[in-house]
Phi, psi and omega in degrees: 000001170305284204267089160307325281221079210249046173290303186290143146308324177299284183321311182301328196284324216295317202272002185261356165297296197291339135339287215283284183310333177301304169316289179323293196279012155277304166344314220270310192273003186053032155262000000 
């Protein structure tokens, strides 16, 4: 959610990874 900037594909995959990892590691963290 840094980067609105949904021109690139590269970006767009770069913020649903870093989503994604955000998620797992709360999960993770049980929050």
């Amino acid at each position: 959610k840094l980067i609105q900037n949904g021109s690139s594909p590269l970006i767009k995959a770069y913020i649903i990874l870093t989503e994604g990892a955000e998620a797992i590691l709360r999960g993770r963290t049980g929050r």
